[in-house]
C-alpha positions as a Markdown table, in Angstrom:
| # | Residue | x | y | z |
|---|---|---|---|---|
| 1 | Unk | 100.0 | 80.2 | 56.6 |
| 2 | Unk | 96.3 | 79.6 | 56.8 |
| 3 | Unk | 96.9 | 75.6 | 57.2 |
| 4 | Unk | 99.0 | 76.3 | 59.8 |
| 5 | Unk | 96.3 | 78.6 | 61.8 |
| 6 | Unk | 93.9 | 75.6 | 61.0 |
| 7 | Unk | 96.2 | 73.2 | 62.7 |
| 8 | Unk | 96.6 | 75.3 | 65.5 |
| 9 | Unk | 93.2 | 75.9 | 65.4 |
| 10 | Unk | 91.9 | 72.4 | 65.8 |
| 11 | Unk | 94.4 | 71.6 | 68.3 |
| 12 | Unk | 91.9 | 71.3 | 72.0 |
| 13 | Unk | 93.5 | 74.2 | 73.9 |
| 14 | Unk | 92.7 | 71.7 | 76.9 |
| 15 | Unk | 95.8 | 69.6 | 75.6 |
| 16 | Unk | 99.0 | 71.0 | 75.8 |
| 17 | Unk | 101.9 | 70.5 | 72.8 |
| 18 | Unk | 104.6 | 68.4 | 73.7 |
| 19 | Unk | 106.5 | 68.5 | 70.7 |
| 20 | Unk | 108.6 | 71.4 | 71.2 |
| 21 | Unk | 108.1 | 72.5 | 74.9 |
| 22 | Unk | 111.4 | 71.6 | 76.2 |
| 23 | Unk | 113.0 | 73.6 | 73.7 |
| 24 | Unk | 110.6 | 76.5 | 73.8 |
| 25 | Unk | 110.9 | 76.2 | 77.5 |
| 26 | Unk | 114.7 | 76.6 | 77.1 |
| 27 | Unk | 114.3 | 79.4 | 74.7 |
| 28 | Unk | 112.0 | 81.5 | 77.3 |
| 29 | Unk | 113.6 | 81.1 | 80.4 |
| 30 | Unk | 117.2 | 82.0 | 78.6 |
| 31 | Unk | 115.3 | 85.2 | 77.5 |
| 32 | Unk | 114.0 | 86.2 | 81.2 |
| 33 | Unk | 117.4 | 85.6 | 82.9 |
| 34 | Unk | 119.1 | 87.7 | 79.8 |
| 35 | Unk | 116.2 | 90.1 | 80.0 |
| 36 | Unk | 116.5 | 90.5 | 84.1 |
| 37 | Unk | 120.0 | 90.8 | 84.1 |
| 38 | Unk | 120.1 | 93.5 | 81.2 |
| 39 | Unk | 117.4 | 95.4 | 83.8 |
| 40 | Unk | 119.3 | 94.8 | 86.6 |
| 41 | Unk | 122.6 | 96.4 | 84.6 |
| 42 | Unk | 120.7 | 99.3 | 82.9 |
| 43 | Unk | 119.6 | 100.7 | 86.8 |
| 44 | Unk | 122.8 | 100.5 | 88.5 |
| 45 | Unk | 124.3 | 102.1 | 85.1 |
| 46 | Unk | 121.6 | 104.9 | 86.1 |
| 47 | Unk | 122.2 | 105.1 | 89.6 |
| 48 | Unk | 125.6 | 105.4 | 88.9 |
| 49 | Unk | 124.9 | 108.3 | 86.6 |
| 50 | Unk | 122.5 | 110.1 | 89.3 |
| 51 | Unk | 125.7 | 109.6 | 91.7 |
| 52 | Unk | 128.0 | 111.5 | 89.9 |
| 53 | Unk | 126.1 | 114.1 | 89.3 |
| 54 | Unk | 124.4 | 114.3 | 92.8 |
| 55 | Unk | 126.1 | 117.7 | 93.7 |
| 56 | Unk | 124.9 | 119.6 | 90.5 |
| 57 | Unk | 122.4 | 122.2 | 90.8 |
| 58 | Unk | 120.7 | 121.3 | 87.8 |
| 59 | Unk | 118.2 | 118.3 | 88.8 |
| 60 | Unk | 117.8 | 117.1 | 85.5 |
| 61 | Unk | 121.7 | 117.5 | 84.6 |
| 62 | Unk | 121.6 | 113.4 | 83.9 |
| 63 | Unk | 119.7 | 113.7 | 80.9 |
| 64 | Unk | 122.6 | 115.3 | 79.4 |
| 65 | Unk | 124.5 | 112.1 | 80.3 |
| 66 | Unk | 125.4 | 109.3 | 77.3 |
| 67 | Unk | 125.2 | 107.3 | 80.4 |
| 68 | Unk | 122.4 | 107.8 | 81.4 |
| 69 | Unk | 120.8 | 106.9 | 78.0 |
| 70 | Unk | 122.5 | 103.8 | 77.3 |
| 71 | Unk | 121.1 | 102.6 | 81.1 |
| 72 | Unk | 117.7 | 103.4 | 79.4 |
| 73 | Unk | 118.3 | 101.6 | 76.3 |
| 74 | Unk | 119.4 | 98.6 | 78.4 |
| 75 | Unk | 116.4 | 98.6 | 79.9 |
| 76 | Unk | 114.0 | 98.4 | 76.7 |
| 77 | Unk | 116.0 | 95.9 | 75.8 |
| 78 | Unk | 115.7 | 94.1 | 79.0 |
| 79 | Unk | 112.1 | 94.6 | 79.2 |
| 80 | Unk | 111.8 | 93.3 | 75.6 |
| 81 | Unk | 113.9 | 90.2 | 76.3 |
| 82 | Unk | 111.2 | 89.5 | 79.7 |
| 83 | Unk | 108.2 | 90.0 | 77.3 |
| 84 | Unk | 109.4 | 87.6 | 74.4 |
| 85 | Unk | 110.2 | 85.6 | 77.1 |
| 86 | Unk | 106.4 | 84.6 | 77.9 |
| 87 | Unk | 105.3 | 84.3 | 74.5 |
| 88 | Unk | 107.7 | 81.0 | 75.1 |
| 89 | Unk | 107.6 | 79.7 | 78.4 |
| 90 | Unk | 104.9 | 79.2 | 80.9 |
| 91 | Unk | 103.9 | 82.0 | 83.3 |
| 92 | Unk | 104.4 | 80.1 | 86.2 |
| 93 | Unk | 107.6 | 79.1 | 85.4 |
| 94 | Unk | 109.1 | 83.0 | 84.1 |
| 95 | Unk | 107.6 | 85.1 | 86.8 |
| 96 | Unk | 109.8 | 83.6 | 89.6 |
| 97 | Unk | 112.7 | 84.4 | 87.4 |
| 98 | Unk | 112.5 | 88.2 | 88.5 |
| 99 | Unk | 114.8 | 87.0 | 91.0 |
| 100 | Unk | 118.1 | 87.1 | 88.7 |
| 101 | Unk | 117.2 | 91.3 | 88.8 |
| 102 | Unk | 117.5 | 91.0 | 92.6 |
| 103 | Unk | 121.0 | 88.9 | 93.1 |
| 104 | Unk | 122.5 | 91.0 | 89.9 |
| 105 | Unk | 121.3 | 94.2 | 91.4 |
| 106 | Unk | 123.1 | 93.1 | 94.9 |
| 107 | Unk | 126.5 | 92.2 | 93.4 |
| 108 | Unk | 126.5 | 95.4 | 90.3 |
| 109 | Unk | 125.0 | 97.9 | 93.4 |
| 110 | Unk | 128.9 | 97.8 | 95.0 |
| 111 | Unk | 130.5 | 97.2 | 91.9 |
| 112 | Unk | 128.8 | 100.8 | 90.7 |
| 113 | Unk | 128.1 | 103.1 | 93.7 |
| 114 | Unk | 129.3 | 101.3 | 96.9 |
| 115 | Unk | 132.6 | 102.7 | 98.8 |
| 116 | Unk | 135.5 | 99.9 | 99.3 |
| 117 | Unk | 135.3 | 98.2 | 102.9 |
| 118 | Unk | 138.1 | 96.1 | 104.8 |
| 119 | Unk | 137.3 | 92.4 | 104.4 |
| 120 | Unk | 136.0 | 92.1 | 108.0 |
| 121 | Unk | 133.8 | 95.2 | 107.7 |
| 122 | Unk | 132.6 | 93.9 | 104.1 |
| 123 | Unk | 131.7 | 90.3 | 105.8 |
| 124 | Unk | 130.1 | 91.8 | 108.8 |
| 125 | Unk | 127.8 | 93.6 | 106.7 |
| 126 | Unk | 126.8 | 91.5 | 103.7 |
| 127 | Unk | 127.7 | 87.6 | 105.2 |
| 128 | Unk | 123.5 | 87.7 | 104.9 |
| 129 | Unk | 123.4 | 89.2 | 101.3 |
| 130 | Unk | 126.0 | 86.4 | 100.6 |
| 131 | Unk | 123.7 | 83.4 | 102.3 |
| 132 | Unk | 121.2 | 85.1 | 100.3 |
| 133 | Unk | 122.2 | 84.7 | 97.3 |
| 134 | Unk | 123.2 | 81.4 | 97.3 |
| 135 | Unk | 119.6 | 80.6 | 98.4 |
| 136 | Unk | 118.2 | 82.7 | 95.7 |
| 137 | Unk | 120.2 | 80.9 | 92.9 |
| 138 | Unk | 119.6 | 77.3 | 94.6 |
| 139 | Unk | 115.9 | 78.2 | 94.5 |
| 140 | Unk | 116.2 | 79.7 | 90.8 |
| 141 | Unk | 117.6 | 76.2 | 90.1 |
| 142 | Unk | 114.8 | 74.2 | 91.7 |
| 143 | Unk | 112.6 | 76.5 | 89.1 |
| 144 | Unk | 113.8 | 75.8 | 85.9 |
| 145 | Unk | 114.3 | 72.3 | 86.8 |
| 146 | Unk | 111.2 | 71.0 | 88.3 |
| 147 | Unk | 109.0 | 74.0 | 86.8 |
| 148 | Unk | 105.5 | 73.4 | 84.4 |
| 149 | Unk | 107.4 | 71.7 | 81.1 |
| 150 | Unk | 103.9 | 71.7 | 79.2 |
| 151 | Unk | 103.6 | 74.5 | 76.8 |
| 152 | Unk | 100.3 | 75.5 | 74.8 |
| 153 | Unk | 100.1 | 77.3 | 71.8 |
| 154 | Unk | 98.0 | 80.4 | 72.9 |
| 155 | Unk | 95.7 | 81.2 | 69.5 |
| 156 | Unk | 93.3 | 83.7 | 70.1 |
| 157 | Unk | 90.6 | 80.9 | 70.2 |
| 158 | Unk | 92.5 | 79.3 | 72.7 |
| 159 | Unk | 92.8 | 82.2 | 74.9 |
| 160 | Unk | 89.0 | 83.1 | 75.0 |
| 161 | Unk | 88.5 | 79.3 | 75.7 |
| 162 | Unk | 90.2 | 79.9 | 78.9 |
| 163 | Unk | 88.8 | 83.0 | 79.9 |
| 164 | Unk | 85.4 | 82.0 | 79.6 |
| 165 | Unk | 85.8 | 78.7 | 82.0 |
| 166 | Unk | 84.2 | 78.7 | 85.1 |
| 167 | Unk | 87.6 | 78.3 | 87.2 |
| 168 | Unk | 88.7 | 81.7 | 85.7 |
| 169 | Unk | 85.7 | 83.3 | 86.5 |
| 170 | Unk | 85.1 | 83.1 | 89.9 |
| 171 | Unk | 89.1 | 83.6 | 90.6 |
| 172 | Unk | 88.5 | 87.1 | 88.6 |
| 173 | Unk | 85.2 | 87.5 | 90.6 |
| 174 | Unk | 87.3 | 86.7 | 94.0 |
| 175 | Unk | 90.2 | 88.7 | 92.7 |
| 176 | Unk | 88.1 | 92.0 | 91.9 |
| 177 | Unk | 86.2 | 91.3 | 95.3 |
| 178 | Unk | 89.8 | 91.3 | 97.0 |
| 179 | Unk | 91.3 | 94.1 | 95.2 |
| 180 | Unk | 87.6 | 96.4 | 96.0 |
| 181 | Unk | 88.2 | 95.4 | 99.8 |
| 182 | Unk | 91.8 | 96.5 | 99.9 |
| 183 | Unk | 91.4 | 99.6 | 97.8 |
| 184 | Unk | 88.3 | 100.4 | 100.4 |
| 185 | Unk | 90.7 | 100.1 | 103.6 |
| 186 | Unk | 93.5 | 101.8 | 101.5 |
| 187 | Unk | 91.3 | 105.1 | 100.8 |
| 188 | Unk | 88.5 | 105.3 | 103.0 |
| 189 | Unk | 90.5 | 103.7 | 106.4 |
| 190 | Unk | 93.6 | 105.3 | 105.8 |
| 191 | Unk | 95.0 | 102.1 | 106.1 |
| 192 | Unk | 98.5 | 102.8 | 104.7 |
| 193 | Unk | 100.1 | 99.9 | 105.5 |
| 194 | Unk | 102.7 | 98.5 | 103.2 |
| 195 | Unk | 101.0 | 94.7 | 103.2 |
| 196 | Unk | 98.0 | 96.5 | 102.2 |
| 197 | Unk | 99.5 | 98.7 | 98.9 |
| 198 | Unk | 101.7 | 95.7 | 98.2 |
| 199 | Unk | 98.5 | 93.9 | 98.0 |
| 200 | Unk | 97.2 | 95.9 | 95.8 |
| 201 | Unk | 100.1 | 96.0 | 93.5 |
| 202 | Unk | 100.1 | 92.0 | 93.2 |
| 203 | Unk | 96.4 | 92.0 | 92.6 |
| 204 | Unk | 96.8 | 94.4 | 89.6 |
| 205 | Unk | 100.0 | 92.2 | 89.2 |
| 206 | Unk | 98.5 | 88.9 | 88.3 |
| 207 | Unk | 96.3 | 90.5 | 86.0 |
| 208 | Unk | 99.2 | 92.8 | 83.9 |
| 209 | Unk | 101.4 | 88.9 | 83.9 |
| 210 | Unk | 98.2 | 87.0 | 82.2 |
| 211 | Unk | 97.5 | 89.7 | 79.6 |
| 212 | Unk | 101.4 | 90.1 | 78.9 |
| 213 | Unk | 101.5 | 86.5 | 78.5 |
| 214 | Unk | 98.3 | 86.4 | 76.1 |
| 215 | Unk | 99.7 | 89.1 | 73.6 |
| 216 | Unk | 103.2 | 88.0 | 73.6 |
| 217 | Unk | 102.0 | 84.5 | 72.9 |
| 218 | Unk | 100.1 | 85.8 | 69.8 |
| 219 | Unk | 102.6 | 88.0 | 68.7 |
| 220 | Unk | 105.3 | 85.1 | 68.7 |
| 221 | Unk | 102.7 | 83.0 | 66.9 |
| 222 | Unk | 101.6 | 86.2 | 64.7 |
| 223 | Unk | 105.9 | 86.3 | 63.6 |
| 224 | Unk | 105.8 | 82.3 | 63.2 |
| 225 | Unk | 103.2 | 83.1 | 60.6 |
| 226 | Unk | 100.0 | 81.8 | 62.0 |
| 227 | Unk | 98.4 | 86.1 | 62.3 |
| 228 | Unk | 96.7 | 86.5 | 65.3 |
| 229 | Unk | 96.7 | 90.1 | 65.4 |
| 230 | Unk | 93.1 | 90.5 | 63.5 |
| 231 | Unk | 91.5 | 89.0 | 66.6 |
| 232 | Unk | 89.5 | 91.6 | 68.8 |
| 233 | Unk | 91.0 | 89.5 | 72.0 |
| 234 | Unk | 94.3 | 90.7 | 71.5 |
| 235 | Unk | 93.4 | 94.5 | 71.5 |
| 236 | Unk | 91.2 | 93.6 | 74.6 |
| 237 | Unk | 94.9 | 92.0 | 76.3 |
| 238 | Unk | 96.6 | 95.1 | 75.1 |
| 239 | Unk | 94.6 | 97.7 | 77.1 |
| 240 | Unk | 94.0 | 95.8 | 79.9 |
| 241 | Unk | 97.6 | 95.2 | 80.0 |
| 242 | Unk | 98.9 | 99.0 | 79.3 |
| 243 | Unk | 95.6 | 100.2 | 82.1 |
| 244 | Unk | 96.7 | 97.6 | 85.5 |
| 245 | Unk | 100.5 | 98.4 | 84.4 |
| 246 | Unk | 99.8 | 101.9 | 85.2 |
| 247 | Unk | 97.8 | 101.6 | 87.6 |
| 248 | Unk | 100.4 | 99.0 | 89.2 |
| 249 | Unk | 103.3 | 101.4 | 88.7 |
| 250 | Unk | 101.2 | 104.0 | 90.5 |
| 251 | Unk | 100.6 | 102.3 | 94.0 |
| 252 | Unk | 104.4 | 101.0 | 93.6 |
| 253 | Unk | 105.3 | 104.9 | 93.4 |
| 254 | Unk | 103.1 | 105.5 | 96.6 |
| 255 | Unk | 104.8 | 103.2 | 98.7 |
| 256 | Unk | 108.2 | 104.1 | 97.6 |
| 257 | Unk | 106.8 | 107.7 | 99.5 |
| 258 | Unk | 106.2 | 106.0 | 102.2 |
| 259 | Unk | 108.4 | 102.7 | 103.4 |
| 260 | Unk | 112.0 | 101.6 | 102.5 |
| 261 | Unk | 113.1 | 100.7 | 99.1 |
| 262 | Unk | 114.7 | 97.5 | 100.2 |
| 263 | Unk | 111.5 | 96.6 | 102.3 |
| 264 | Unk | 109.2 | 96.8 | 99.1 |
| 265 | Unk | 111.5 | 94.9 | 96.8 |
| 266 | Unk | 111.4 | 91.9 | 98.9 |
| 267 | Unk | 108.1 | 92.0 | 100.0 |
| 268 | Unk | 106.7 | 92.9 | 96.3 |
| 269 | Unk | 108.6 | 90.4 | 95.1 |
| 270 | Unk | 107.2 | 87.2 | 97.2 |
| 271 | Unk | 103.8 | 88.6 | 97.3 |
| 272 | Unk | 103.8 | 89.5 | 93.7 |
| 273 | Unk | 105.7 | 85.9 | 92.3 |
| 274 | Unk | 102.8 | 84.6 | 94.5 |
| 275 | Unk | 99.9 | 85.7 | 92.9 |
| 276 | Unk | 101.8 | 85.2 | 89.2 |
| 277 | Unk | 102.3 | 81.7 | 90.0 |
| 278 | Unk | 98.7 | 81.7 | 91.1 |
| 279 | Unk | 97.4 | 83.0 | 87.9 |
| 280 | Unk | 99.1 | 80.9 | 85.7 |
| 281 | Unk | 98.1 | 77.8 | 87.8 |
| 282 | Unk | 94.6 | 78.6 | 86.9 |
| 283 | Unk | 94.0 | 80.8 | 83.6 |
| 284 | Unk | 96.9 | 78.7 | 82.1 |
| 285 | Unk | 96.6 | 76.1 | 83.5 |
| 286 | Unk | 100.6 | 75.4 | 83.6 |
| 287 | Unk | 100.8 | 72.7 | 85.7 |
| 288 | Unk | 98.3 | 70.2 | 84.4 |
| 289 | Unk | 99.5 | 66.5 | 84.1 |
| 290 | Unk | 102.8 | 67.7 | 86.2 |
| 291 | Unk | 103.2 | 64.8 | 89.5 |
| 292 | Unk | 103.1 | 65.1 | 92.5 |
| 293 | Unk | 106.8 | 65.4 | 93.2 |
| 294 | Unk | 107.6 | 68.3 | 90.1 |
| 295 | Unk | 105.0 | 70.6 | 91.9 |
| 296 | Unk | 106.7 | 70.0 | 95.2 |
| 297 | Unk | 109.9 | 70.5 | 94.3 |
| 298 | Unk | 109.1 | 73.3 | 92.0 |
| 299 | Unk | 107.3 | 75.2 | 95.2 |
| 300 | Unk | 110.8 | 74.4 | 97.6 |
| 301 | Unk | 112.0 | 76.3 | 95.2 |
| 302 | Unk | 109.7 | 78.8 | 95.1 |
| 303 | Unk | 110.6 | 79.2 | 98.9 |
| 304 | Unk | 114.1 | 78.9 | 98.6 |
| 305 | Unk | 114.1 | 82.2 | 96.5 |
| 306 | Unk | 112.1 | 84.4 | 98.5 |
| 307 | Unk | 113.9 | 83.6 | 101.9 |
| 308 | Unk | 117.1 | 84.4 | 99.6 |
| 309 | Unk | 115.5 | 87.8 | 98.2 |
| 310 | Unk | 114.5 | 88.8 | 101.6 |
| 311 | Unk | 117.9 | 88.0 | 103.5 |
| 312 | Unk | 119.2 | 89.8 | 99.9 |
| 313 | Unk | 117.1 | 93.1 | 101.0 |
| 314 | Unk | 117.4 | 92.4 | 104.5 |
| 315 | Unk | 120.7 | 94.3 | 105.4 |
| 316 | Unk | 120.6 | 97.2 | 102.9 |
| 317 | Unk | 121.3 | 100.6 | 104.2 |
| 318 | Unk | 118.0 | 102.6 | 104.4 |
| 319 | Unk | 118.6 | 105.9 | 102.5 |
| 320 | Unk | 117.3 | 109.3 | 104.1 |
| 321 | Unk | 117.6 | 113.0 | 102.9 |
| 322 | Unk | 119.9 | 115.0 | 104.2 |
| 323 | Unk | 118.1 | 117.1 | 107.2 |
| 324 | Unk | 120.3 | 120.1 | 108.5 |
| 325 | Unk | 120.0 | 121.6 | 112.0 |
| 326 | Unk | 122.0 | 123.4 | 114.5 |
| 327 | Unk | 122.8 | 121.3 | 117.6 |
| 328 | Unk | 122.4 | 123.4 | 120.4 |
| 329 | Unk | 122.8 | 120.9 | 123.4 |
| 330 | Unk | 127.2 | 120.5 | 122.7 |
| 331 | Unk | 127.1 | 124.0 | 125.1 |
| 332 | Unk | 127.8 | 122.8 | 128.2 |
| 333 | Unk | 124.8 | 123.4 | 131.1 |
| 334 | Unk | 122.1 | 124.3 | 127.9 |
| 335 | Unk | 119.0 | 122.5 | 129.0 |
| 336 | Unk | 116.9 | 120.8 | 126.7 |
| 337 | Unk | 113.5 | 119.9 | 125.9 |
| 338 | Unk | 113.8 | 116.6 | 127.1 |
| 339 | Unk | 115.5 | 117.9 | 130.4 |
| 340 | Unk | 113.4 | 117.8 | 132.9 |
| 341 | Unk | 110.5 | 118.9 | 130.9 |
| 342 | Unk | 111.5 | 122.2 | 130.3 |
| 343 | Unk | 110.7 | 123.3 | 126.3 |
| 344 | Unk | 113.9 | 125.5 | 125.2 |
| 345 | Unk | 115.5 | 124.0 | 122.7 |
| 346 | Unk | 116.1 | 120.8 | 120.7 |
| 347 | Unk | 117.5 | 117.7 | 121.6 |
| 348 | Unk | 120.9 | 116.6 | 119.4 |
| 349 | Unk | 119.3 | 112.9 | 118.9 |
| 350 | Unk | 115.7 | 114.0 | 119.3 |
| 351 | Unk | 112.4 | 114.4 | 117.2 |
| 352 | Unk | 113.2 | 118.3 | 116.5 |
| 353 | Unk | 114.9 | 120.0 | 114.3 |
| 354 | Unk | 116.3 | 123.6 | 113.2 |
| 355 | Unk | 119.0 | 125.9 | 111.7 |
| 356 | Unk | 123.1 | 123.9 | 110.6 |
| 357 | Unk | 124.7 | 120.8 | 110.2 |
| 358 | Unk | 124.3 | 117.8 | 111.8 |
| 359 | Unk | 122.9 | 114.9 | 109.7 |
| 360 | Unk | 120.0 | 112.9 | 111.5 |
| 361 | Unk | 121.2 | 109.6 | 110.0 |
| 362 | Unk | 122.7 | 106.9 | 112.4 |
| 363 | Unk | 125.2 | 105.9 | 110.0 |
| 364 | Unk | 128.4 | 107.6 | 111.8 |
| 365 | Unk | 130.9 | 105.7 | 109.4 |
| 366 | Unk | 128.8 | 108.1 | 106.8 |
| 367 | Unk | 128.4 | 110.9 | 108.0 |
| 368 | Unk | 130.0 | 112.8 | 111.2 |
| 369 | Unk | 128.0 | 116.0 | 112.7 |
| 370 | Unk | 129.9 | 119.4 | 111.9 |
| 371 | Unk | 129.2 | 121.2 | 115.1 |
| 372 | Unk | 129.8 | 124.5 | 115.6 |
| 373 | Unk | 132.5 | 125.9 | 117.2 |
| 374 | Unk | 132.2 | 126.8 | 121.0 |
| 375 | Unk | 134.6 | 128.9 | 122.8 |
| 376 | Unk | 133.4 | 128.3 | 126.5 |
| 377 | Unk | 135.1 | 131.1 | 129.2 |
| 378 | Unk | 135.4 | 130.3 | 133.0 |
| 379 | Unk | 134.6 | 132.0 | 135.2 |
| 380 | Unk | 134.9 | 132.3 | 139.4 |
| 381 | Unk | 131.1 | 133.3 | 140.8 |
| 382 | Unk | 129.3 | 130.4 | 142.2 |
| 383 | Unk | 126.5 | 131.1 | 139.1 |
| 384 | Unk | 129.2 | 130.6 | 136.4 |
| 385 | Unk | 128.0 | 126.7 | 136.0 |
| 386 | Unk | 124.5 | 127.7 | 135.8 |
| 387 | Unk | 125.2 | 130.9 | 133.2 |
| 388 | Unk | 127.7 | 130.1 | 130.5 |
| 389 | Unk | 127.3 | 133.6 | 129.0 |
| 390 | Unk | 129.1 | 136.8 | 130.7 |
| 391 | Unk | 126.9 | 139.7 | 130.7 |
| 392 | Unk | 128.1 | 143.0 | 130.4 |
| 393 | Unk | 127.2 | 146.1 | 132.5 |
| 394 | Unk | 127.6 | 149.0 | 130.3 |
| 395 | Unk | 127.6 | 152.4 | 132.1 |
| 396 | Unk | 126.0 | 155.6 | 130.5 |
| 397 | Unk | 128.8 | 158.4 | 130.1 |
């Protein structure tokens, strides 16, 4: 074991190992498509738990649920398979594999949880989410094929060699600059834009992807037998890894409050992959001695899957609560408060709502309005169109 670590040791961490990288390349990216689509399976196998038991009083009713729990185990195991997976592979060339998750979760989402269509409605709806996968796995292709083949063994040595180069440096010092700018417009602005958050989430990003990649390099080496574990840099990794995950997961959870599911996973995804990509590029340094024509080819693919994750995302249903109101304006002649400027009561498809059922979605095929009965009488004075209520003289005895 120790004459190993010395070989690895002496190795320049300038000059990559060829000796096994195709095959360690293989080995990673097998274990981030497994790991994606083990993700991808455990959430719809959770959704679809949350479904059935949607109408229970008990909120918490799905922790009850065997199924429920095995979607949870399939995603540690998922998330296990995407960590080993960097310990193998390059950075640059696994973080762009986060794509399998998205065309998996497109195809298992109506296997689980979607209603049956007719076969014109179902290709009227999805022909994008079709195109879009097929782009996404022509892109994923481009990826794996033309991606950074070079593969270093990341000792503990090596990894503080990088860190304390001057190119890492000043993209830290630009990416802390970056990320105090946004975060300044994000609390003091109120600038809650979703570019801005989603910023900030890829920021913290890149830095979570090139810890996750430094500790699960040493532990794969650590298992191999070369121990890498007794170095203070791998400790450092750890928490800096567990702290801008949280913090990541934090702003992710604030902009699921405020903007579309669908609209943050494809924006997350290109803006996020971006920055990855980035980071490997230069703490890494993944695509050293790679032509001209690899790097091309590997960023048309890079393209290729995000227009296919964003055509994916594109044409998924937005999904609002359930709003109850009484809909005053189906009585004939009831003005409302966008007739004529006159404030007395609520428009059916306006901004104001109050009292029973009528859902404020626009999905019709959905949902239909339950409107309340209205039992209208005629009557023969010349007011009777103005005043749809009879009123009723009663005469003291």
């Amino acid at each position: 074991m120790e004459q190993k670590s010395a070989e690895l040791e002496a190795t320049p961490f300038w000059e990559p190992d060829h000796s096994f990288s195709y095959k360690e390349n293989l080995i990673g990216t097998l274990l981030a498509i497994f790991g994606n689509l083990i993700i991808s399976i455990s959430l719809s196998v959770q959704k679809y738990s949350h479904v059935r038991l949607s109408g229970s009083k008990d909120s918490r009713m799905y922790f009850k649920t065997k199924t429920w729990w095995a979607g949870l185990m399939l995603m540690l195991v998922g998330e296990l398979g995407v960590f080993a997976s960097y310990g193998f592979a390059p950075l640059s060339l696994i973080a762009p594999l986060n794509a399998v998750a998205v065309i998996a979760s497109a195809i298992l989402g109506h296997i689980f949880i979607r209603e049956k269509w007719k076969v014109k409605e179902f290709l009227r709806h999805y022909i994008l989410a079709f195109i879009g996968c097929g782009l996404t796995i022509a892109g994923t292709y481009l990826l794996v094929t033309f991606g950074p083949n070079s593969h270093e063994k990341l000792t503990a040595k090596n990894i503080v060699k990088h860190l304390v180069g001057w190119p890492v440096l000043l993209y830290l010092l630009v990416e802390i600059i970056v990320f105090c700018l946004l975060l300044y417009f994000y609390k003091q602005r109120n600038a809650k834009y979703i570019i801005i958050i989603l910023l900030l989430v890829a920021v913290l990003g890149s830095t979570t992807i090139v810890t996750v990649k430094a500790v699960s390099a040493m532990i794969v080496l650590s298992i191999q037998g070369s121990l890498q574990l007794g170095y203070p840099i791998f400790y450092v990794m750890f928490v800096c890894m567990v702290t801008t995950a949280v913090f990541q997961a934090s702003f992710l959870s604030q902009a699921s409050q405020l903007y579309d599911t669908s609209q943050i996973a494809s924006i997350n995804y290109i803006l996020s992959t971006s920055m990855a990509i980035t980071a490997g590029a230069v703490v890494y340094v993944d695509f050293k001695g790679e032509d001209v024509l690899h790097i091309c080819l590997f960023i048309l693919g890079c393209l290729t899957a995000f227009l296919g994750v964003f055509l994916i995302t594109k044409n998924r249903r937005r999904a609002k609560g359930f709003e109850p109101y009484v809909s005053m304006d189906t009585m004939a002649s009831i003005q409302n408060v966008h007739n004529n400027g006159n404030a007395i009561q609520p428009d059916i498809n306006g901004s104001f709502t109050y009292g029973a059922l009528v859902h404020n979605d626009s999905m019709s095929e959905m949902y239909g309005p339950a409107m309340l009965p209205v039992t209208q009488e005629e009557h023969k004075s010349a007011d009777a169109s103005r005043v749809p209520y009879r009123v009723l003289d009663q005469k003291k005895e």
